[in-house]
N, C-alpha and C positions, 0 to 999 in steps of 0.2 A: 498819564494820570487820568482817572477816571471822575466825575464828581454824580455824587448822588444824592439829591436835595442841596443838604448846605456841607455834606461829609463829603471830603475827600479823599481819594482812594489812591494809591499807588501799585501799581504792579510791580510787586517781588519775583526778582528772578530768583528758582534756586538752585542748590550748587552743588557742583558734579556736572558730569555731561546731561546734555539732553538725548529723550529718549528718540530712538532712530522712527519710529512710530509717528503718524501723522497727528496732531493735536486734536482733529473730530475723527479717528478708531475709533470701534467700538472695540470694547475689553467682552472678551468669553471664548467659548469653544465651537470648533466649528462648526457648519450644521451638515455635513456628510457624519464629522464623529457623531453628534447628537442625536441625530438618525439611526445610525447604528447602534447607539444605545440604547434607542428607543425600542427597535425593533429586538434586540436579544431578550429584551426585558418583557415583553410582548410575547415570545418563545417561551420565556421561561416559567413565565405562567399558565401558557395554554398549556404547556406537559406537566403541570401542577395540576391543574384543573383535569386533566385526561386523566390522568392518574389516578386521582379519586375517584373519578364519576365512572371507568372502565376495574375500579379495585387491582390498579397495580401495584399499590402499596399495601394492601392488606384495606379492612375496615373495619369500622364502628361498631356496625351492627348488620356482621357476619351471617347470613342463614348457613346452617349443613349444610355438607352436601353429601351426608349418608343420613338416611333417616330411618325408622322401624316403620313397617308396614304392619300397623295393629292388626287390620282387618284378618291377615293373613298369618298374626302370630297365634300359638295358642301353647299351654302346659298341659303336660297330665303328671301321676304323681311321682315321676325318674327324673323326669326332664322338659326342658324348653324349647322349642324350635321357634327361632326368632325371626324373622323374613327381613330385610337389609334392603333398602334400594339408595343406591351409588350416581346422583345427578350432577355430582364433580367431573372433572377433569383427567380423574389419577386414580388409579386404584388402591384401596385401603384393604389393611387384613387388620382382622380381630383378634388381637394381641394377650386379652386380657380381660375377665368375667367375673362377675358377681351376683350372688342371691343375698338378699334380706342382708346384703354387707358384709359376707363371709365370701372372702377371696377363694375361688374355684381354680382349683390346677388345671395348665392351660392344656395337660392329656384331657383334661372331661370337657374341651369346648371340638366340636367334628363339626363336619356340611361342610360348605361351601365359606372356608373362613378368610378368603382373599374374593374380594367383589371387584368387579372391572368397571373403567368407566361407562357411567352411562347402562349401568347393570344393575342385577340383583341377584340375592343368592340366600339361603336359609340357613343358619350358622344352629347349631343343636347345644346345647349346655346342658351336661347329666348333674344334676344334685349330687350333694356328699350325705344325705340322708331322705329318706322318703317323705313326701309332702300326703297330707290328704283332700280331696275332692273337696272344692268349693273355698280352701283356704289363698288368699291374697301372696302373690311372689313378687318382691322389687327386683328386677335384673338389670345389670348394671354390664352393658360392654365398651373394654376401652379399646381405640381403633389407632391405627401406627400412624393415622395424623394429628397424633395428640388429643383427641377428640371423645369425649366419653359422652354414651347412646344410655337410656335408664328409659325404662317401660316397667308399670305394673301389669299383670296378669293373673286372672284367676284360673287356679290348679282344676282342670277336669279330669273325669274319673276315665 
């Protein structure tokens, strides 16, 4: 019997057996497990983290990695020669063309329409009608990594 202040306490046994367990155990898990959950978890972050920050999952905010080399592109009134430089990984082909949003059959796209990595190459697009000197050309190429390239150009003579 316990007494505290003028209360008197009694100790309740209770019933069932008792536990094989010493009275001051501590209750949890052990810290070999708790360690090693600590550090998988710790793993499994930094290949989250690598991940993103090296784009193993893909990103956000993607740059190309085919782009049009303007300086080097130019039209006259048949056609287009578009200059491609390839600072990806994989080589891309030019699948698929457009003027002013009129789908070009992919006979009238010639040059160099597979770019290697870490390459460049001039891909040519022949019009399906004659342009004249000085008028604006939107070209539109789609590339086999789903990827569509658009440059405007003025038609020289």
């Amino acid at each position: 019997m316990y007494t505290l202040g003028s209360v008197r306490l009694q100790r309740l046994k209770t019933q069932g057996t008792q536990s094989s367990r010493p009275h001051n155990a501590k209750k949890g898990i052990s810290p070999v497990i708790a360690t090693i959950i600590l550090i998988a978890i710790t793993i499994v972050i930094a290949i989250a983290v690598a991940g993103w920050v090296f784009g193993l999952f893909g990103s956000y905010s993607r740059t190309q990695a085919v782009t049009i080399v303007a300086s080097a592109s130019s039209c006259n009134t048949t056609n287009c020669s578009i200059m491609l430089s390839n600072q990806g990984g994989s080589a891309v082909t030019v699948v698929s063309a457009s003027v002013d949003g009129q789908t070009i059959p992919v006979a009238s796209i010639s040059g160099s329409t597979v770019i290697s990595a870490g390459g460049s190459g001039t891909v040519v697009v022949y019009f399906p009608s004659s342009y004249t000197a000085g008028q604006t050309v939107q070209v539109q190429l789609g590339l086999s990594n789903g990827n569509t390239l658009s440059t405007t150009l003025v038609v020289n003579s």
